[in-house]
matplotlib code that plots the C-alpha trace (Angstrom):
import matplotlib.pyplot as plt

x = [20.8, 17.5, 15.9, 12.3, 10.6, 6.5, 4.6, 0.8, -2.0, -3.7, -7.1, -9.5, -13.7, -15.2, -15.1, -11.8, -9.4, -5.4, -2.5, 0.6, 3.7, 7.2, 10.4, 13.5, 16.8, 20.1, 21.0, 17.3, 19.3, 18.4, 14.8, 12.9, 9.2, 7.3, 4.6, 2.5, 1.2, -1.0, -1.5, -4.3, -4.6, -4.8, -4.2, -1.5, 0.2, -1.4, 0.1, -2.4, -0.7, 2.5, 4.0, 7.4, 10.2, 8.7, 5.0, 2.9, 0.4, -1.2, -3.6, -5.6, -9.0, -10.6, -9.1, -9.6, -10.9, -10.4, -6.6, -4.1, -0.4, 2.1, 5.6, 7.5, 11.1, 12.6, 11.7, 12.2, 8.4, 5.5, 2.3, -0.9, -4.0, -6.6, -10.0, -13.7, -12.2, -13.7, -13.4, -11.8, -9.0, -7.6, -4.4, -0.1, 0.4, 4.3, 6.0, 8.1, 10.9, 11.8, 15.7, 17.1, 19.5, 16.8, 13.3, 11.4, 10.4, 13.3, 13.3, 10.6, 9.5, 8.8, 4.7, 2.2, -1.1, -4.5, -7.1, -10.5, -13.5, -17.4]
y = [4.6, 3.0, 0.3, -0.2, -3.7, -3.8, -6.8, -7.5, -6.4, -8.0, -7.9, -8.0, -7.6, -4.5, -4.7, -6.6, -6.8, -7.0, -6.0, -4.4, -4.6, -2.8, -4.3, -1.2, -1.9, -0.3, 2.8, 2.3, 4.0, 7.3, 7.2, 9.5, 8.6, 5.8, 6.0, 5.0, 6.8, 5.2, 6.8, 6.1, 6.5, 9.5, 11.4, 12.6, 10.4, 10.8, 10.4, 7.7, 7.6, 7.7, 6.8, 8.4, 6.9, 7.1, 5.7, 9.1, 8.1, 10.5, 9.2, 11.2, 11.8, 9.6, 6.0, 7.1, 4.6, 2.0, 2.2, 1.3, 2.3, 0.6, -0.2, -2.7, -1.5, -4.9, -6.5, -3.1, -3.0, -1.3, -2.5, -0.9, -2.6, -1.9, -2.4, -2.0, -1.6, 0.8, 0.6, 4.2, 2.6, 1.0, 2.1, 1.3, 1.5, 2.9, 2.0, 5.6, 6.7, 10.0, 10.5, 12.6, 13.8, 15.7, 15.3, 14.5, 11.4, 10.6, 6.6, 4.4, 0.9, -0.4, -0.3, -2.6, -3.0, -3.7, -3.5, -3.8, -4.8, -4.3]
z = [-9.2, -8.3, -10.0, -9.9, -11.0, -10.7, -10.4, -10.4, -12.5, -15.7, -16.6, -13.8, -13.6, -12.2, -8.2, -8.5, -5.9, -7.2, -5.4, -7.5, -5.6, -6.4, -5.6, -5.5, -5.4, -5.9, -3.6, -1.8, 1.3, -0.5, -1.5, 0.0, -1.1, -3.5, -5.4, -7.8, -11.4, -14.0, -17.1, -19.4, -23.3, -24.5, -21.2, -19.0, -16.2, -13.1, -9.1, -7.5, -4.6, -2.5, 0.6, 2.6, 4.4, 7.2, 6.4, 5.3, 2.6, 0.2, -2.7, -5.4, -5.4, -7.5, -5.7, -2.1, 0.5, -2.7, -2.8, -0.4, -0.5, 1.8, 2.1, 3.9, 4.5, 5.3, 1.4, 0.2, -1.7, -1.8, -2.7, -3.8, -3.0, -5.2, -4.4, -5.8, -9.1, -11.9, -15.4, -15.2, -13.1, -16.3, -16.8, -17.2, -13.4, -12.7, -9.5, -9.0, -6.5, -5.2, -3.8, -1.6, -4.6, -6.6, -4.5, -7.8, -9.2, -11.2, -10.9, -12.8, -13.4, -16.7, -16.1, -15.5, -17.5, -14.8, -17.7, -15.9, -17.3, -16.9]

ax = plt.figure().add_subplot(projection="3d")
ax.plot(x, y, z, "-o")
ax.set_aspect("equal")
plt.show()
């Protein structure tokens, strides 16, 4: 088991600059990959980005060259820095982890609102 604990977000002003981190814990030995979702009323969950093992980064779309992902193996986190915020980046943010067990994204924080206004 792997448990996920976010931390960060709130309501911020367009152009905002938060920073959500993730703590993990439990059998971290076997995750694989982190990432982030968000989901936003009324639609689906989305991936915002993610980050390996061994320090590959993917993001969607829509937050590149805004959003960094990154991961520091010794504390066991990953962060997402968030910048130039949007109103369209309001959202529950969900830390995620992916194990070597199943290679999905099985593991999930409890969410964090970043609410941003204009």
């Amino acid at each position: 088991q792997v448990q996920l604990v976010e931390s960060g977000g709130g309501l911020v002003q367009a152009g905002g600059s938060p920073r959500l981190s993730c703590a993990a814990s439990g059998r971290i030995f076997n995750i694989e990959s982190m990432g982030w979702y968000r989901q936003a009323p009324g639609n689906q969950r989305e991936l915002v980005a993610t980050v390996t093992s061994g320090g590959l980064r993917t993001y969607v779309d829509s937050v590149k060259g805004r959003f960094t992902i990154s991961r520091d193996n010794a504390k066991n986190t990953i962060n997402l820095q968030m910048n130039s915020l949007k109103p369209e980046d309001t959202a529950v943010y969900y830390c995620s982890a992916k194990t070597r067990d199943t290679s999905r994204y099985d593991y999930w924080g409890q969410g964090t609102q970043v609410t941003v206004s204009s």
